[in-house]
LOLO-136222 format. One record per residue (C-alpha): x, y, z. Coordinates in steps of 0.25 Angstrom, whole numbers, padded with zeros to 4 digits, always signed. Example, Ala and Ser with C-alpha at 12.3 -4.5 7.8 and 13.67 -1.06 7.14 Angstrom:
BEGIN
+0049-0018+0031 +0055-0004+0029 
// end
This chain:
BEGIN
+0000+0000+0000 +0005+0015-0002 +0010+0024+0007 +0003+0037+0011 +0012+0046+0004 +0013+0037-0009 +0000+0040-0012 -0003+0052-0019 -0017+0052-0021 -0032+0043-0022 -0036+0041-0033 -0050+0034-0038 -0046+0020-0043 -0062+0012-0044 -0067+0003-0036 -0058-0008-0041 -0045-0001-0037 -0038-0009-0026 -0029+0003-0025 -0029+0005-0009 -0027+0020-0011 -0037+0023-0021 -0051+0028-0020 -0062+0014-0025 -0075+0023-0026 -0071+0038-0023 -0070+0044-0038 -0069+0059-0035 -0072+0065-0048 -0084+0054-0051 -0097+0060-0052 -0108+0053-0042 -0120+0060-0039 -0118+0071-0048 -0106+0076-0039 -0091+0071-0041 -0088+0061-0029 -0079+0070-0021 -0091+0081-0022 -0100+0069-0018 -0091+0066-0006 -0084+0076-0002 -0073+0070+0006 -0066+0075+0017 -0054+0072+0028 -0056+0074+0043 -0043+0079+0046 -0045+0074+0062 -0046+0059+0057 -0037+0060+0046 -0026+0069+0050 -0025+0068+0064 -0032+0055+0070 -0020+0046+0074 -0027+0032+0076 -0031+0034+0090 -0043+0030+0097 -0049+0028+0113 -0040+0017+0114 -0026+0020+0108 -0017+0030+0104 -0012+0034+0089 -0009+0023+0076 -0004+0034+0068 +0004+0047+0068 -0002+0060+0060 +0008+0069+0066 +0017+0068+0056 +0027+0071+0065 +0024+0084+0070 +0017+0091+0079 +0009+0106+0081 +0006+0114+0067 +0014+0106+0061 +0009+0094+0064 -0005+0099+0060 +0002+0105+0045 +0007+0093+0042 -0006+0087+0047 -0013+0096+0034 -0005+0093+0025 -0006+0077+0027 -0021+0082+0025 -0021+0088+0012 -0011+0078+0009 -0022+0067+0012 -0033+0074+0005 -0026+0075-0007 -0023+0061-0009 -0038+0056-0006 -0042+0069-0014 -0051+0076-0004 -0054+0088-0004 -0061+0091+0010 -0054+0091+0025 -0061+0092+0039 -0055+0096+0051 -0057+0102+0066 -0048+0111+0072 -0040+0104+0081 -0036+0094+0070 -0029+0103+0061 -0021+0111+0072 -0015+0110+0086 -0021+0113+0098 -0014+0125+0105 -0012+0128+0119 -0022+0140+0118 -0034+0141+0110 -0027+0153+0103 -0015+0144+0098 -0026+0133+0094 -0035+0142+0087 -0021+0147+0081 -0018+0133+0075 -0029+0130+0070 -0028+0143+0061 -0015+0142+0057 -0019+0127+0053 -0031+0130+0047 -0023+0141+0037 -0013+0129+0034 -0025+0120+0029 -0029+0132+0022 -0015+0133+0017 -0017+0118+0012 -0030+0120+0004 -0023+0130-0003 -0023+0124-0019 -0033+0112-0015 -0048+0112-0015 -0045+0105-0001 -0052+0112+0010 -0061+0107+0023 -0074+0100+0021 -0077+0106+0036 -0070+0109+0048 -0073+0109+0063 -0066+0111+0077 -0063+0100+0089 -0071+0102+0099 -0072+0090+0106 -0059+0086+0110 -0051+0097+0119 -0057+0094+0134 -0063+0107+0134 -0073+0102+0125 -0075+0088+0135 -0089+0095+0137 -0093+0100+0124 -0090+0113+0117 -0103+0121+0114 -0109+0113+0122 -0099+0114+0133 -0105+0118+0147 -0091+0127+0148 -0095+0140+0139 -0081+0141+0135 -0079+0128+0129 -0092+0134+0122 -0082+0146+0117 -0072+0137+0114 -0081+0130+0104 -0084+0143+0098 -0069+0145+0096 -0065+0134+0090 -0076+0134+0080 -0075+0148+0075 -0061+0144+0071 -0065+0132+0065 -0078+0139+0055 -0066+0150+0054 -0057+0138+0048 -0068+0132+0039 -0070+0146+0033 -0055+0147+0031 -0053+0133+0025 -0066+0133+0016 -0071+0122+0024 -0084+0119+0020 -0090+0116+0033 -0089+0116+0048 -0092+0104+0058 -0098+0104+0071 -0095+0090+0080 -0100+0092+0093 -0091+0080+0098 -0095+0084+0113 -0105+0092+0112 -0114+0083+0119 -0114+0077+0132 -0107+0065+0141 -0119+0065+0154 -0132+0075+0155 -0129+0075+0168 -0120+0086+0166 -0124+0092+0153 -0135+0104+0149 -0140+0098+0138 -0147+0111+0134 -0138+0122+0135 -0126+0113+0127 -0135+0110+0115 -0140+0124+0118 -0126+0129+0116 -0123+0120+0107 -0133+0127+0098 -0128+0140+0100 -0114+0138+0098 -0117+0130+0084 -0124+0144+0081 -0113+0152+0083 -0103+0143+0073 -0115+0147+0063 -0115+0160+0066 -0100+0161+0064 -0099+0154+0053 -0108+0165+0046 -0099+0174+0051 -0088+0171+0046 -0093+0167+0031 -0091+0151+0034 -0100+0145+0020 -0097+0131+0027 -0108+0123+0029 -0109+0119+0047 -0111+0106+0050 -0114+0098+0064 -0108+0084+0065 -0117+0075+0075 -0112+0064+0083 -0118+0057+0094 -0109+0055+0104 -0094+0052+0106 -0087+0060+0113 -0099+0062+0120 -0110+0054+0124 -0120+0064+0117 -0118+0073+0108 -0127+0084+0104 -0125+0081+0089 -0130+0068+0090 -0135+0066+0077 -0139+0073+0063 -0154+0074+0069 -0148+0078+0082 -0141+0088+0075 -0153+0094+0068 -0161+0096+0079 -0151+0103+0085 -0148+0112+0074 -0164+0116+0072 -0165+0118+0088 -0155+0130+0086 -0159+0134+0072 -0144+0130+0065 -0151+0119+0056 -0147+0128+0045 -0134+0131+0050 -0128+0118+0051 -0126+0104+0043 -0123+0089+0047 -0108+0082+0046 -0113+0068+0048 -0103+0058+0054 -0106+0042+0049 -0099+0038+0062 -0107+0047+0070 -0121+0043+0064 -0119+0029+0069 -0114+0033+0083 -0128+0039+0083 -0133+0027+0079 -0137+0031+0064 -0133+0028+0051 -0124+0039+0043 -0134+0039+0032 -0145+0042+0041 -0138+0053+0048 -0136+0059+0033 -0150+0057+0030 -0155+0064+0042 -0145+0077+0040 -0150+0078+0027 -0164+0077+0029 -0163+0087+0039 -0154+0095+0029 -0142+0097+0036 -0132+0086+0028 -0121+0092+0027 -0109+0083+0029 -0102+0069+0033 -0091+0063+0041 -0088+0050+0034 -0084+0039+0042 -0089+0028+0048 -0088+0021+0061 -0090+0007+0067 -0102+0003+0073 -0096-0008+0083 -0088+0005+0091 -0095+0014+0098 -0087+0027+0094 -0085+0035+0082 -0074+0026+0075 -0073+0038+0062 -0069+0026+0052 -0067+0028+0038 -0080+0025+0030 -0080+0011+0023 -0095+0006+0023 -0099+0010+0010 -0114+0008+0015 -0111+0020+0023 -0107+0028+0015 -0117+0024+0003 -0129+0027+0012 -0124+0040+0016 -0119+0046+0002 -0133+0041-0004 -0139+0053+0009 -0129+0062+0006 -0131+0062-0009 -0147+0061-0006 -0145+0073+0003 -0139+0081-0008 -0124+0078-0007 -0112+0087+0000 -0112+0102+0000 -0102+0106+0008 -0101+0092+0016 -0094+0081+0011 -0088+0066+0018 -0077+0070+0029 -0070+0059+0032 -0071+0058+0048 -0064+0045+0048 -0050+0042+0054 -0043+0027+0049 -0042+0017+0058 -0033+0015+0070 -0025+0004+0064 -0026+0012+0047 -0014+0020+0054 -0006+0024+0040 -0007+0036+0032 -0012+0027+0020 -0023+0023+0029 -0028+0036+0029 -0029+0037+0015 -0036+0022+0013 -0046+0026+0023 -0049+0038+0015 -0051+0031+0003 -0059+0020+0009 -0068+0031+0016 -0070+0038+0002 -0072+0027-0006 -0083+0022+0002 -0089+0035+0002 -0087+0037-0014 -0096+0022-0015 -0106+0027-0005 -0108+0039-0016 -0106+0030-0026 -0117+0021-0021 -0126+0031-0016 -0126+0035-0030 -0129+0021-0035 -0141+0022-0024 -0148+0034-0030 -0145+0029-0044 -0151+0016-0041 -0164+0023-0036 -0169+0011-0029 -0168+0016-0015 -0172+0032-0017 -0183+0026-0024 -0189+0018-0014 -0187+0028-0005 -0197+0036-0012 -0206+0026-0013 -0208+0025+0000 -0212+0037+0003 -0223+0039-0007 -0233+0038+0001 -0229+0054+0003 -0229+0057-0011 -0242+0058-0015 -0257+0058-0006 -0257+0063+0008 -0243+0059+0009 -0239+0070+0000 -0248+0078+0008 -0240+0076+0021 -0230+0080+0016 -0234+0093+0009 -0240+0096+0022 -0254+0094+0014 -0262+0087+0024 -0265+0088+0039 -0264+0078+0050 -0279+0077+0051 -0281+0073+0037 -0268+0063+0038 -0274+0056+0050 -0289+0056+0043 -0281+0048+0030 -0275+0038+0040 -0289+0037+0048 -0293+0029+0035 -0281+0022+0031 -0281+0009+0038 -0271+0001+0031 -0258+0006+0028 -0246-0001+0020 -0232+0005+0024 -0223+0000+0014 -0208-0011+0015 -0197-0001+0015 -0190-0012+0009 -0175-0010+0018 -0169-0024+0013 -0172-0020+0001 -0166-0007+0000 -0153-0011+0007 -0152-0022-0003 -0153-0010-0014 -0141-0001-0005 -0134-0015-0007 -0134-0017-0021 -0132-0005-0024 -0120-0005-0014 -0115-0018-0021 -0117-0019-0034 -0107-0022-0044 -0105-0012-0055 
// end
């Protein structure tokens, strides 16, 4: 097998290609869905899983060194450049980043915040003669202790400023770096115990605070699209972004639904015990799709595993939503996915990348064989006739009152409800899935 450094870059080879270090199903320039596939897919690097993660987890220490031997800024330039370096050789075009993982902590928050703008003028620096830039950006504010209680929804007020801090100069960032977006994860903004915890007056805060970001954003001319990103628990036992509906609610409680879109996490979805296409299906039915964390993780541990997508049923089922919703605007497939503990080489990174992009390019693939083939749209249709036509058109026109709805049904003693025919579909998703063209 290569060496890292032997390869220059990855190129499409077919589905036949035994090639390790060439992509099977991810044909960027192909037209699928009226979109070339990189426009489809729109795939970006986390920079925390990718750049910095060293292969350590709860129970051992690091498998692999990304300090290239240095330390302070310039550890964290070399740490860009092996970025750029990475995204040129598997031909993406988008990054993603928090603060913290593209420059040093300092030992004042005027030599932090100092770092991380002298860091961000170096990836600017970088972009410079590429159409690279970040897909979105965010700030770390779960992991200092100062945030062991949450940050907006912190019961010390100035863990509350400190959020406010660290997200002005991260929306100031994304303006700078032509992000097209800007994450909120709320990784403790929840609660351990209500024995300790005003429920109210967090959430109560945590609404104020997410008006505040919006308002700055105006302010400073940021065109990026916000987003929230729910999770239900880990770090915390409850988290008060628990989900896409979740999420909703509390955005119409504080009147932001029209300020804010979803970045939907696979592994999340499952930890709230939810499929990643039905969390897409219920952001887009609520219109606030925005964007996706790709990954996946494994359902026989109980924590958010951030495993490189593989499971092409997955990924099908969600690009089928996705492009039913409409497709990215500025969204696209972040790839908050980290190799494996024991995948400890820098070749590892690349054949992660690849495997998680080629599964994605045949879920689009396929997705796009699914509405071609017609079969499952069309019974979907089908089985909502009833509400086409009659007084089932009438509900839904609003045409026809609860009286008159309760006068019909007074008369109607028999009713058939028809099969909705799961085997038979799933059958259809597996021929589709399989067949051999």
């Amino acid at each position: 097998m290569k060496n890292y450094a032997d390869v220059k870059q990855i190129n499409y080879e077919g589905p036949k290609s035994k090639e390790p270090f060439a992509f099977k199903y991810y044909n960027p320039e192909e037209v699928i869905h009226g979109k070339k596939m990189k426009d489809q897919l729109r795939f970006a690097l986390s920079y925390w899983h990718t750049i910095n993660a060293s292969g350590t987890d709860m129970f051992g220490g690091d498998t692999m060194d990304k300090t290239f031997g240095l330390s302070g800024m310039e550890m964290y330039k070399k740490k860009a450049d092996f970025a750029f370096e990475l995204m040129k050789k598997l031909g993406i075009k988008f990054y993603c980043f928090h603060d913290v993982d593209v420059a040093p902590v300092g030992k004042t928050m005027e030599e932090t915040v100092k770092n991380f703008h002298e860091m961000v003028d170096y990836l600017l620096m970088k972009q410079k003669g590429t159409d690279i830039h970040p897909l979105w950006v965010t700030v770390n504010m779960f992991s200092d202790k100062v945030f062991m209680a949450g940050a907006a929804t912190s019961p010390n007020a100035e863990v509350f400023a400190r959020s406010c801090l660290k997200v002005k100069n991260g929306l100031d960032a994304a303006k700078k770096l032509g992000a097209e977006g800007y994450v909120f994860w709320g990784g403790r903004e929840g609660y351990d115990t209500l024995l300790n915890t005003d429920m109210g007056l967090e959430v109560d805060n945590l609404g104020r605070f997410m008006q505040m970001a919006a308002d700055y954003k105006k302010k400073i001319g940021f065109k990026g699209a916000l987003y929230i990103e729910p999770k239900p628990k880990e770090p915390t036992k409850h988290q008060y972004d628990f989900d896409v509906a979740t999420c909703c609610n509390f955005l119409r409680k504080y009147g932001l639904e029209k300020e804010f879109k979803m970045n939907i996490e696979a592994n999340h979805a499952t930890l709230a015990g939810h499929t990643f296409q039905h969390e897409i299906r219920v952001a887009a039915t609520n219109g606030v799709f925005g964007s996706i964390d790709s990954n996946q993780g494994d359902l026989f541990l109980g924590w958010d595993t951030d495993q490189f997508p593989t499971n092409a049923y997955d990924t099908t089922l969600a690009m089928y939503e996705i492009l039913m919703a409409g497709g990215f605007t500025t969204g696209g497939l972040n790839f908050d996915a980290k190799a494996r503990r024991q995948s400890n080489t820098f070749e590892d990174i690349l054949l992660a990348y690849i495997a998680g992009m080629d599964t994605f390019a045949l879920g689009l693939r396929k997705a796009q064989q699914i509405i071609d083939d017609g079969r499952l749209p069309e019974f979907v249709k089908e089985r909502y006739q009833s509400y086409a036509s009659g007084f089932g058109k009438e509900i839904v026109d609003g045409k026809i009152s609860f009286e008159e709805l309760a006068a019909h049904a007074l008369k109607t003693d028999e009713i058939k409800v028809d099969s909705g025919h799961q085997e038979y579909l799933e059958s259809v998703l597996n021929q589709i899935l399989f067949e051999d063209k």
